[in-house]
N, CA, C and O atoms as CSV, one atom per row, in Angstrom:
chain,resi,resn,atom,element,x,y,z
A,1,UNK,N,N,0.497,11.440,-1.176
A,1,UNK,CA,C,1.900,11.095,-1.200
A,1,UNK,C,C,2.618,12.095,-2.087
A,1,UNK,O,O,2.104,12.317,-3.183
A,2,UNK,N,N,3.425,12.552,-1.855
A,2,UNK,CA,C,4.746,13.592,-2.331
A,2,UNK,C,C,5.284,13.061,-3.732
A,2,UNK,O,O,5.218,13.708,-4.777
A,3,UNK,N,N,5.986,11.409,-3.557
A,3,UNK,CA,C,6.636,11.142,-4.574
A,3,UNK,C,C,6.307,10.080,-5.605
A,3,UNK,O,O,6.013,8.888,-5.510
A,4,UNK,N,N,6.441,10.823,-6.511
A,4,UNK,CA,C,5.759,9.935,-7.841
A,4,UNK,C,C,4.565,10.634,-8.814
A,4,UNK,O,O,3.696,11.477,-8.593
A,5,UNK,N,N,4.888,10.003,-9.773
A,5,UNK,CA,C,3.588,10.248,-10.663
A,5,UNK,C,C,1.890,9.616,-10.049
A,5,UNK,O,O,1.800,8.560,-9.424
A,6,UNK,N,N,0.983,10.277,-10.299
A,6,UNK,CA,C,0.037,9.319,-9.937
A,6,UNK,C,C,-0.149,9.012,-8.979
A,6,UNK,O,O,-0.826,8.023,-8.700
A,7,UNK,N,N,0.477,9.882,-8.042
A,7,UNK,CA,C,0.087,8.104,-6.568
A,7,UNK,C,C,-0.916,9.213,-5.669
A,7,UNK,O,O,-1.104,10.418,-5.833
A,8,UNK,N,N,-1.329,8.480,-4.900
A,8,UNK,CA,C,-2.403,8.955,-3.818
A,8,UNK,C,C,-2.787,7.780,-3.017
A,8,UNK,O,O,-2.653,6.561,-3.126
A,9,UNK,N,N,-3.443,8.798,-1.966
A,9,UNK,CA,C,-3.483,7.977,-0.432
A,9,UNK,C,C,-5.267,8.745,-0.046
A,9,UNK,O,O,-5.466,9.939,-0.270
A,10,UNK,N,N,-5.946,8.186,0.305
A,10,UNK,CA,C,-7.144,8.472,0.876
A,10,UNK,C,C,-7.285,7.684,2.295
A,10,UNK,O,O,-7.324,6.516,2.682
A,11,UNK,N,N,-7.335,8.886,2.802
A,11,UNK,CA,C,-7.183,8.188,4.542
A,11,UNK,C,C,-8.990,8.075,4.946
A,11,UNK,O,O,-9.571,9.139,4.734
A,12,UNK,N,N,-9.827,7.010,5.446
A,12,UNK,CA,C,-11.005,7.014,5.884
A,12,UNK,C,C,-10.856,6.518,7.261
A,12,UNK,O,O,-10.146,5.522,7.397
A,13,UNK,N,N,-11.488,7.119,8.476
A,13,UNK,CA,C,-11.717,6.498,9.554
A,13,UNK,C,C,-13.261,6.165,10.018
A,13,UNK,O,O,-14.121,7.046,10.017
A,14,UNK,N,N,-13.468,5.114,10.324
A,14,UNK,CA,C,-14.230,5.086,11.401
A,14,UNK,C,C,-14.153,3.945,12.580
A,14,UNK,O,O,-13.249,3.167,12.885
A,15,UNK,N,N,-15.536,4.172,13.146
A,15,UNK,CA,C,-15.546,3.330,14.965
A,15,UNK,C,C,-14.074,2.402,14.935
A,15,UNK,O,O,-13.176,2.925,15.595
A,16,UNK,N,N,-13.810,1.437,14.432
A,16,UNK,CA,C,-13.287,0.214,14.835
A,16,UNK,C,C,-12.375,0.301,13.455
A,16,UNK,O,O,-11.632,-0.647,13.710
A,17,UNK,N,N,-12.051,0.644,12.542
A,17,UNK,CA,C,-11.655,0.661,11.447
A,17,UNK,C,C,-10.828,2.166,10.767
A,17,UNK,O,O,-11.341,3.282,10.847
A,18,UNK,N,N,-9.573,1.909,10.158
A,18,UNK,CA,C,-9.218,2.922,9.506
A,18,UNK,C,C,-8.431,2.275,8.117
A,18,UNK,O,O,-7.734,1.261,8.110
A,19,UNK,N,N,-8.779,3.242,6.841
A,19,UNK,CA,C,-8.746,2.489,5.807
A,19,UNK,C,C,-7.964,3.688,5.137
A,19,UNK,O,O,-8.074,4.913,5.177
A,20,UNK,N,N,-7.172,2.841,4.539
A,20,UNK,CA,C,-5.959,3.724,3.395
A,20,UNK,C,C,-5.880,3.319,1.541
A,20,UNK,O,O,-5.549,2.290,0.953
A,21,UNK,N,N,-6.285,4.477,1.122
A,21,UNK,CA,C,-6.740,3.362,-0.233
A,21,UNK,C,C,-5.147,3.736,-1.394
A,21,UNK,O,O,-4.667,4.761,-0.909
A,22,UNK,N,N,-4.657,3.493,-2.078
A,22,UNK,CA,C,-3.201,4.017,-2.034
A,22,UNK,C,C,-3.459,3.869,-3.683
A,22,UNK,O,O,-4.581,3.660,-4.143
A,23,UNK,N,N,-2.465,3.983,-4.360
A,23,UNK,CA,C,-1.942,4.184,-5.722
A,23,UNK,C,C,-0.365,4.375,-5.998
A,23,UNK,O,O,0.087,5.285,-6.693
A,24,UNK,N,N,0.187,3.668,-5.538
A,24,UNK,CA,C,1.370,3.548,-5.803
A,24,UNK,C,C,2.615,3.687,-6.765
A,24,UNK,O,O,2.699,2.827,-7.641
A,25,UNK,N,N,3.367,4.434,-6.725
A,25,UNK,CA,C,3.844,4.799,-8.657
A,25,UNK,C,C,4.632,3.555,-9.247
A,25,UNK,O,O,4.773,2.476,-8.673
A,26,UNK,N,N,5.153,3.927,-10.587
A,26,UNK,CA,C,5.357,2.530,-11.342
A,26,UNK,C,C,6.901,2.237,-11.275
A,26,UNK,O,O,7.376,1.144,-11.584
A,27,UNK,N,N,7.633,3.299,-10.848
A,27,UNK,CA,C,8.972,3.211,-10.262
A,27,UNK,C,C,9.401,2.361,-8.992
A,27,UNK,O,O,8.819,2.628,-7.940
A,28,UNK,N,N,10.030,1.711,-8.990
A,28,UNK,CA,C,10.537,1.002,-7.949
A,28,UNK,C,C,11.401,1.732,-6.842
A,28,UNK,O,O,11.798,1.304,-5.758
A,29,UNK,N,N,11.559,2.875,-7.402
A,29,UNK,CA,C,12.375,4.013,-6.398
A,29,UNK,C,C,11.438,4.719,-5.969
A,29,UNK,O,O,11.593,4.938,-4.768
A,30,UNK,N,N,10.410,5.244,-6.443
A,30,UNK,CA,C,8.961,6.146,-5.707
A,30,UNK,C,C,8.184,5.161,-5.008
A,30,UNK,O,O,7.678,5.562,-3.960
A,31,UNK,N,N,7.925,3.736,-5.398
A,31,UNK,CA,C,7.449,2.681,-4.460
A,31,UNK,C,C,7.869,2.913,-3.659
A,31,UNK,O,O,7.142,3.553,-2.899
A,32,UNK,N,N,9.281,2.628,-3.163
A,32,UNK,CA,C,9.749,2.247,-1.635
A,32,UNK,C,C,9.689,3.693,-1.240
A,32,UNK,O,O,10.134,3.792,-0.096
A,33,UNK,N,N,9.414,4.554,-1.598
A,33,UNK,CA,C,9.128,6.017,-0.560
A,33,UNK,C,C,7.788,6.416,-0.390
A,33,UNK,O,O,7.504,7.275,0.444
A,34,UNK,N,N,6.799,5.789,-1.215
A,34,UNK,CA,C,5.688,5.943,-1.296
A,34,UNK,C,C,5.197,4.616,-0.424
A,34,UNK,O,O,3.966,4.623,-0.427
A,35,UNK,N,N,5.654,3.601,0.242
A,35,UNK,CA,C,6.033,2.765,1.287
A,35,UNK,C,C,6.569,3.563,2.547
A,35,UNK,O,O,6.237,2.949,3.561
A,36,UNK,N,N,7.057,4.351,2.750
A,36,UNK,CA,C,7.850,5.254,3.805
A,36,UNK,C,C,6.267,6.058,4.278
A,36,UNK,O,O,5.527,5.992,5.259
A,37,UNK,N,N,6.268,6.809,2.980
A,37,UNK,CA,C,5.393,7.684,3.443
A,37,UNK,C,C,4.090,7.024,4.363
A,37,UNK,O,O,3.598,7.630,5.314
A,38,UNK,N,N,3.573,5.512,3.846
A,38,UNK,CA,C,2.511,5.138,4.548
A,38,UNK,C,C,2.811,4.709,5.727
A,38,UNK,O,O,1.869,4.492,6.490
A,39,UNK,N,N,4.174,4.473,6.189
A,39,UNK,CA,C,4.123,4.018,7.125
A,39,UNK,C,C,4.166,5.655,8.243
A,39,UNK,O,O,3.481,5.876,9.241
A,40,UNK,N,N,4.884,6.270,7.802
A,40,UNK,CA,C,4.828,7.661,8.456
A,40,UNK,C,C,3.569,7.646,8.603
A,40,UNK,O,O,3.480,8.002,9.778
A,41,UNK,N,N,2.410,7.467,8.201
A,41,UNK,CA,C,1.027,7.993,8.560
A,41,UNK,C,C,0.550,6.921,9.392
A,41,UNK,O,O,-0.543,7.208,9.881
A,42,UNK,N,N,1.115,5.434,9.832
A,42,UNK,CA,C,0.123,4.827,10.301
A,42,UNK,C,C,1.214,5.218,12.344
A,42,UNK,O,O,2.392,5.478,12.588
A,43,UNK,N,N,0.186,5.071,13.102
A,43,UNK,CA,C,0.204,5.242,14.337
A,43,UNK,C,C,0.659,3.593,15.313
A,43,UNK,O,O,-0.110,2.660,15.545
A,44,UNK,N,N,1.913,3.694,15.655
A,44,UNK,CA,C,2.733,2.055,15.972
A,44,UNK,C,C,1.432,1.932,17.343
A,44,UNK,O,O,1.164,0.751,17.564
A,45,UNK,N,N,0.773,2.758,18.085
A,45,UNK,CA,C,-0.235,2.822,18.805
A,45,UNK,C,C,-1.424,2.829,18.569
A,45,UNK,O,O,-2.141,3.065,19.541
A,46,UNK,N,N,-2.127,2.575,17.186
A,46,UNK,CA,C,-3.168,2.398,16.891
A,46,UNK,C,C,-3.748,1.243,17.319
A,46,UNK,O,O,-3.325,0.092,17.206
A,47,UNK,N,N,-5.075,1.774,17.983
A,47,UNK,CA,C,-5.875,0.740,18.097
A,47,UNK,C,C,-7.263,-0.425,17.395
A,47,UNK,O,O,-7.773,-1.515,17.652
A,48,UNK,N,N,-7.373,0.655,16.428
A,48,UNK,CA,C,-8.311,0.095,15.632
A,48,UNK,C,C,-7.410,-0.625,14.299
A,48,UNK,O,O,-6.199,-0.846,14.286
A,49,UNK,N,N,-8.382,-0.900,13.236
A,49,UNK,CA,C,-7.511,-2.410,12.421
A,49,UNK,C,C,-7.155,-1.411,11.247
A,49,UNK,O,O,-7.789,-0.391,10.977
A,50,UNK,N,N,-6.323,-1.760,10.764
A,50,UNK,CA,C,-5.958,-0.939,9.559
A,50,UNK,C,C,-5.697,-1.957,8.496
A,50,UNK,O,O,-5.063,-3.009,8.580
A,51,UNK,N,N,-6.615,-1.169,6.993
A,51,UNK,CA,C,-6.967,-1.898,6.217
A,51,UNK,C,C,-6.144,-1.165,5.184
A,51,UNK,O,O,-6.331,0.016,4.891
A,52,UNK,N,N,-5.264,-1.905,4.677
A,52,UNK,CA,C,-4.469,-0.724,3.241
A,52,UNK,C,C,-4.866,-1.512,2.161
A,52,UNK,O,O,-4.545,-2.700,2.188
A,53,UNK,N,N,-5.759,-0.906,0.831
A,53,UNK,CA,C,-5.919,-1.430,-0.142
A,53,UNK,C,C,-5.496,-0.250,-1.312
A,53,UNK,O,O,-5.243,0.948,-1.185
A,54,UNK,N,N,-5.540,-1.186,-2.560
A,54,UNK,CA,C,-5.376,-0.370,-3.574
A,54,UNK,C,C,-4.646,-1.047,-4.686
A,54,UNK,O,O,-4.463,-2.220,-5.010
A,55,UNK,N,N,-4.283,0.167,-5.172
A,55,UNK,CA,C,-2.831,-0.587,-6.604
A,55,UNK,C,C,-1.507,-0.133,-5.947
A,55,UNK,O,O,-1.152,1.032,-6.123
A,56,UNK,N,N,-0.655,-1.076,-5.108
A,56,UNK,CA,C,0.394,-0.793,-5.029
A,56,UNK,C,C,1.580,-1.290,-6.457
A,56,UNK,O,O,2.805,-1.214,-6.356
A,57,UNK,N,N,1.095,-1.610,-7.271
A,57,UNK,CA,C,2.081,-2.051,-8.555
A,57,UNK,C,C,3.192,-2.252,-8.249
A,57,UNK,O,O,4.169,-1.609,-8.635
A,58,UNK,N,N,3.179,-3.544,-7.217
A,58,UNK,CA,C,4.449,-4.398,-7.275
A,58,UNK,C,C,4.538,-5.414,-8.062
A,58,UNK,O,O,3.675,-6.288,-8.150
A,59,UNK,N,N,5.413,-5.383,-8.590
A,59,UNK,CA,C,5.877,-5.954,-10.013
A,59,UNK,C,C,6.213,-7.715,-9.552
A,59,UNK,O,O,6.150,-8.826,-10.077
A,60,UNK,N,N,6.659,-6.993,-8.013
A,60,UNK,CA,C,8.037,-8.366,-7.705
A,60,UNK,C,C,6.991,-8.864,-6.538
A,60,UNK,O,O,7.272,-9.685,-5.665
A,61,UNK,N,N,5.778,-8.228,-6.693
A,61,UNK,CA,C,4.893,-9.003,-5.505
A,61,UNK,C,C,5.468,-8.433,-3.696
A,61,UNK,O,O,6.253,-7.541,-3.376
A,62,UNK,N,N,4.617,-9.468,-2.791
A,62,UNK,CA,C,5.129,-9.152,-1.557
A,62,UNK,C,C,7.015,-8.854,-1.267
A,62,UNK,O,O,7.610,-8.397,-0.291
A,63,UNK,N,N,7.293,-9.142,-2.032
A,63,UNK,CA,C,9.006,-9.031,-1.125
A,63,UNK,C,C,8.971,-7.558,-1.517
A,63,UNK,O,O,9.431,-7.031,-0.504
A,64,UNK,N,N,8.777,-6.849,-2.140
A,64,UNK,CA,C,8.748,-5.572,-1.938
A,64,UNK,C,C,8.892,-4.895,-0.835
A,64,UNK,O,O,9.898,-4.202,-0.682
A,65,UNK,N,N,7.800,-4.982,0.241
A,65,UNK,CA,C,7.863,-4.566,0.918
A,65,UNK,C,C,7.840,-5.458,2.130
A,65,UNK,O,O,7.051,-5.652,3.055
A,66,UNK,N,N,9.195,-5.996,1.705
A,66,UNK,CA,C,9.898,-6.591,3.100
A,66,UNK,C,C,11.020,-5.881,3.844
A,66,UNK,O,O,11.730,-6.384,4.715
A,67,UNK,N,N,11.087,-4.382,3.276
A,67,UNK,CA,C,12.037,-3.844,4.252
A,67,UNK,C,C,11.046,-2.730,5.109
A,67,UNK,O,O,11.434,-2.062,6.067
A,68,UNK,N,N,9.939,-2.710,4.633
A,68,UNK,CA,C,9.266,-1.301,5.476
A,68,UNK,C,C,8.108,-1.895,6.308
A,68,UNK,O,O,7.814,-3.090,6.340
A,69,UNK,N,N,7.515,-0.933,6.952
A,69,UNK,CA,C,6.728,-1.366,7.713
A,69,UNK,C,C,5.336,-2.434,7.517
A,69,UNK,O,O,4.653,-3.124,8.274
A,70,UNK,N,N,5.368,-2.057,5.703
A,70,UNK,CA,C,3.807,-2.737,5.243
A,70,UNK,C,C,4.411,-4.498,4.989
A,70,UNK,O,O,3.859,-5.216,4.155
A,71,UNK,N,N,5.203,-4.832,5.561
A,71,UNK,CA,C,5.529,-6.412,5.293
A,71,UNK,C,C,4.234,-7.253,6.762
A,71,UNK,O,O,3.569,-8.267,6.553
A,72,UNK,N,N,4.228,-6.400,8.185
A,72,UNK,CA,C,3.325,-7.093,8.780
A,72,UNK,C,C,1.728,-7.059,8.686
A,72,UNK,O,O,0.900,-7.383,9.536
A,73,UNK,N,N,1.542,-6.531,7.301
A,73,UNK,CA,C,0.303,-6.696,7.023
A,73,UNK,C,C,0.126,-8.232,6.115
A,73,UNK,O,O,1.021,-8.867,5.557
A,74,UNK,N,N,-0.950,-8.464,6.177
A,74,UNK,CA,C,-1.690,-9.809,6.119
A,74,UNK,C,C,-2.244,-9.803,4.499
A,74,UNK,O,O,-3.410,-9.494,4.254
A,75,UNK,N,N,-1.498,-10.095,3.667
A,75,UNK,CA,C,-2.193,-10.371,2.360
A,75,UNK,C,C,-3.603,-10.806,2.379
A,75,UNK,O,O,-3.870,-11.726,3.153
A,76,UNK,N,N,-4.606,-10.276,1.621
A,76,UNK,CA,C,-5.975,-10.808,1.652
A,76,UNK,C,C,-6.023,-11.479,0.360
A,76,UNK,O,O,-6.923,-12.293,0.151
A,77,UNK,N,N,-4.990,-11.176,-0.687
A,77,UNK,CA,C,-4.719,-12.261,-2.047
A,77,UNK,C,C,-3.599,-12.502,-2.228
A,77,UNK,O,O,-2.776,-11.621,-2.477
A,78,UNK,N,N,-3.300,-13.811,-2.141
A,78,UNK,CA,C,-2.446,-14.670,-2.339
A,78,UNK,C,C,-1.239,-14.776,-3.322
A,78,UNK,O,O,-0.020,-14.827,-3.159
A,79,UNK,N,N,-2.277,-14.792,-4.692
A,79,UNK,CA,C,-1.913,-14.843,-5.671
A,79,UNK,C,C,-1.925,-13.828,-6.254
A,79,UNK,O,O,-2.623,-12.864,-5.938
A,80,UNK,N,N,-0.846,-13.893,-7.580
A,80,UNK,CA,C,-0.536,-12.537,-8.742
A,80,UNK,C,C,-1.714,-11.997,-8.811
A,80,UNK,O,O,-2.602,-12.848,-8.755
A,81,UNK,N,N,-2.242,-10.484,-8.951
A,81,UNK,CA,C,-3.441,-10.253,-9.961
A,81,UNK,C,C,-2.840,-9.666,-11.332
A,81,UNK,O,O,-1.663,-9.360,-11.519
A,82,UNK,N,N,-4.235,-9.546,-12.542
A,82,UNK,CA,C,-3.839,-9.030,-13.393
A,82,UNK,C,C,-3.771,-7.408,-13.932
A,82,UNK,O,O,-4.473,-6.558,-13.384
A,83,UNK,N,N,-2.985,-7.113,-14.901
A,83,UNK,CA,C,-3.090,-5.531,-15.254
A,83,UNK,C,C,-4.233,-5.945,-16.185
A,83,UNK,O,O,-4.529,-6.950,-16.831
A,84,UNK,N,N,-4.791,-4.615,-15.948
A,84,UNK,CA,C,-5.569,-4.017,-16.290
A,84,UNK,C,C,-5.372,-4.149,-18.091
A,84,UNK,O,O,-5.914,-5.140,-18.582
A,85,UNK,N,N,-5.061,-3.751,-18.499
A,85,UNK,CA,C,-4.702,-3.936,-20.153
A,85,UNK,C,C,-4.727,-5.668,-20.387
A,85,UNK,O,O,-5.358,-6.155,-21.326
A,86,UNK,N,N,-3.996,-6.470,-19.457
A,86,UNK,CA,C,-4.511,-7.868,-20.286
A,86,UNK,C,C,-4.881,-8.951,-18.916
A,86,UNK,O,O,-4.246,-9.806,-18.300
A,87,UNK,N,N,-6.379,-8.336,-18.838
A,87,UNK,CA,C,-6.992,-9.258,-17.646
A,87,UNK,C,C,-6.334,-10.845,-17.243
A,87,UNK,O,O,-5.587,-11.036,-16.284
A,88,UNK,N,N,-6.725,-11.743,-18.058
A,88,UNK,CA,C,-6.677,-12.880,-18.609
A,88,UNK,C,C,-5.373,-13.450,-19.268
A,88,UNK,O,O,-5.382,-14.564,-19.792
């Protein structure tokens, strides 16, 4: 990804599966372009399942990305997680 400190994208494919592992920056203005950018890479014709994991460091959780394309992906956790500095 272009914008932001820190961020990166690792694209993996295989058979039935393509996986995007991301890092998202801590700006709320490089988020939503660093949101752009993934969606620019995913294919509206893809046939295999696409799995995006990582640290997207949304602060404000899913509504984030309720204006771009990553809102019809399927949360696999529900709930808040924690930073890293205070697990618990």
């Amino acid at each position: 990804m272009k914008t932001g400190q820190k961020t990166l994208v690792l694209e993996v494919e295989f058979e039935y599966e393509k996986f995007f592992l991301v890092h998202f920056s801590l700006s709320k203005q490089a988020r939503l372009k660093n949101q752009e950018e993934i969606c620019q890479m995913l294919d509206e014709k893809e046939s295999k399942n696409i799995i995006i994991l990582g640290d997207f460091n949304s602060f404000q959780g899913h509504s984030e990305f309720q204006y771009s394309c990553m809102n019809k992906f399927e949360l696999a956790i529900k709930k808040p997680t924690f930073p890293a500095v205070k697990p618990f």
